[in-house]
DRENDO-1510 file (C-alpha; in Angstrom, 1 decimal, always signed):
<recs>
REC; n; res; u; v; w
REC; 1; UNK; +80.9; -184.2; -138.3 .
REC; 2; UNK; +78.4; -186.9; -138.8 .
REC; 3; UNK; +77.7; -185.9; -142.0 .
REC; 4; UNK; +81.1; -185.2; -143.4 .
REC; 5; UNK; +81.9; -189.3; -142.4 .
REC; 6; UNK; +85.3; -190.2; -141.1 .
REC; 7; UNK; +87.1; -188.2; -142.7 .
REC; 8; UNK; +86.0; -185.5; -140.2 .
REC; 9; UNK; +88.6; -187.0; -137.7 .
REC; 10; UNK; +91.9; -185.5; -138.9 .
REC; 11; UNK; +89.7; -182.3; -137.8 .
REC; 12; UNK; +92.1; -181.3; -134.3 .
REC; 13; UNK; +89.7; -181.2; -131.7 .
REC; 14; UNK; +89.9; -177.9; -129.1 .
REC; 15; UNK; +90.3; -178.9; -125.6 .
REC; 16; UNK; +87.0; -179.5; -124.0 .
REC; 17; UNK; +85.0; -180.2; -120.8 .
REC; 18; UNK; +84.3; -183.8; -120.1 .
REC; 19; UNK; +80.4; -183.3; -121.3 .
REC; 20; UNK; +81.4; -182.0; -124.4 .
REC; 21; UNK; +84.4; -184.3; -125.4 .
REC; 22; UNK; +82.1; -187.4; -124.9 .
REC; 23; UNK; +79.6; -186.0; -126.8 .
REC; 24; UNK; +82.4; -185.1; -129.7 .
REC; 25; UNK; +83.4; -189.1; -128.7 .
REC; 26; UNK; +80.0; -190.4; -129.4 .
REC; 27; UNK; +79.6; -188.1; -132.7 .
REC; 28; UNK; +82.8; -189.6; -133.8 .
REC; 29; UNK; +82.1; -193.3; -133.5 .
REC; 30; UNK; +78.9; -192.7; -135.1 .
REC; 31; UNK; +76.3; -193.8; -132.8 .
REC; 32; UNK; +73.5; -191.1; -133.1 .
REC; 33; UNK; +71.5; -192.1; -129.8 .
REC; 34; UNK; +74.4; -191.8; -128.0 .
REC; 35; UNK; +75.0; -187.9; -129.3 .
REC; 36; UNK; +71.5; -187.5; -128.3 .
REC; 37; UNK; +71.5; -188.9; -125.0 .
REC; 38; UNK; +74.6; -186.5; -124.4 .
REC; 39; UNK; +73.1; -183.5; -125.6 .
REC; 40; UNK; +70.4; -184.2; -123.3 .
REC; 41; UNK; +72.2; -184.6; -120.7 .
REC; 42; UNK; +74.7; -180.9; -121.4 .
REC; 43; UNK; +70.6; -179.5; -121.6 .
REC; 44; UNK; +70.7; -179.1; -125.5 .
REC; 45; UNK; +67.6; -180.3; -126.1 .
REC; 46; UNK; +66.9; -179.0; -129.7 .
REC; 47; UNK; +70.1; -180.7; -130.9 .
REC; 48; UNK; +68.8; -183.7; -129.1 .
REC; 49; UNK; +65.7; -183.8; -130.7 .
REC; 50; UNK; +67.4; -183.3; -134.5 .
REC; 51; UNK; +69.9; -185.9; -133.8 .
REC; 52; UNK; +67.0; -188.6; -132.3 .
REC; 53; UNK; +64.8; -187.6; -135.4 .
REC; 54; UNK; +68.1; -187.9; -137.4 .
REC; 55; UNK; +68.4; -191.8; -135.7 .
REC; 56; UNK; +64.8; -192.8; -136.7 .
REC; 57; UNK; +65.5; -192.1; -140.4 .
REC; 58; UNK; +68.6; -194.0; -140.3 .
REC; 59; UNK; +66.5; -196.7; -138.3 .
REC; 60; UNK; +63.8; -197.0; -140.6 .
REC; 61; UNK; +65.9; -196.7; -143.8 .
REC; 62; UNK; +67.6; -199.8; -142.3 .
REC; 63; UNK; +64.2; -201.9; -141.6 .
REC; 64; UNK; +64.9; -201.0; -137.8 .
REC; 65; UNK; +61.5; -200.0; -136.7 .
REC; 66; UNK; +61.5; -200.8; -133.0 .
REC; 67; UNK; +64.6; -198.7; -132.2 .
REC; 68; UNK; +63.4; -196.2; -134.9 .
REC; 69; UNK; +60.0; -195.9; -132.9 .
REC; 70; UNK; +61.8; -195.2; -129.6 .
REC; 71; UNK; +64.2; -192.2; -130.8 .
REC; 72; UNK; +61.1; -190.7; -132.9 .
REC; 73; UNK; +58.9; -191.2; -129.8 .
REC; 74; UNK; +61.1; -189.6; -128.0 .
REC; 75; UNK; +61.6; -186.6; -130.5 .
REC; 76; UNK; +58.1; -186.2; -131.3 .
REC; 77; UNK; +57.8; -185.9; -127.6 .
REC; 78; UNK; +59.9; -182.7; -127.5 .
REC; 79; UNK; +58.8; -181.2; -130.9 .
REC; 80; UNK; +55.6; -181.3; -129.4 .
REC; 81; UNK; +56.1; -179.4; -126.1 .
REC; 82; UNK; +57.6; -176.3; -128.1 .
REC; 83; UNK; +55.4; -176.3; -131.2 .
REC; 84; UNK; +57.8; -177.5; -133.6 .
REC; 85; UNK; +54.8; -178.5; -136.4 .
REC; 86; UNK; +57.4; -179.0; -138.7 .
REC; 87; UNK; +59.3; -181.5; -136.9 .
REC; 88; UNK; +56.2; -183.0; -135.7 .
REC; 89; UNK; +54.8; -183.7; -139.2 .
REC; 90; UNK; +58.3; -185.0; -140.6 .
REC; 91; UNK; +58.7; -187.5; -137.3 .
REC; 92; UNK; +54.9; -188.7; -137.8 .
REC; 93; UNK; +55.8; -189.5; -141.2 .
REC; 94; UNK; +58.5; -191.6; -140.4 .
REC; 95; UNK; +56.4; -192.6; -137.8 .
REC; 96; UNK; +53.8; -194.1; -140.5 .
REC; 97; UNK; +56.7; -195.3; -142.9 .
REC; 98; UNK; +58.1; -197.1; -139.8 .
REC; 99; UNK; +55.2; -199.3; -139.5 .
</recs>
């Protein structure tokens, strides 16, 4: 939804649990740490790691880079606990561009 911009919103939304419609909320206005601290907290932490990792670039594409170091800090974090080399070499990248 992110991605598609706003005109995602004329998308009818399902009825959903509390968790879920304030993460849907938080996707809608845009705000991509607030997605990812809600997917954290509904224990989707995977899609919290994207969408922090997701943040950063947007961060650091906007000359952000101590709000861009927290969310890829925090992503790295994860990516590294499961092995995610991948992840871990695109967020140290940013990391480096960041600085």
């Amino acid at each position: 939804m992110h991605e598609l911009g706003p005109e995602s919103l004329s998308v009818p939304l399902p009825e959903a649990h509390e968790p879920w419609r304030s993460v849907v909320n938080a996707l809608l206005q845009g705000d991509l740490v607030d997605v990812a601290d809600r997917l954290g907290d509904v224990g989707l932490l995977p899609d919290e790691a994207h969408t922090r990792l997701r943040a950063a670039r947007e961060f650091v594409s906007a000359g952000r880079r101590a709000e861009a170091d927290e969310q890829l800090r925090r992503a790295l974090a994860f990516y590294r606990t499961v092995g995610a080399s991948r992840y871990v070499r695109e967020g140290e990248a940013l990391l480096a561009a960041s600085a």
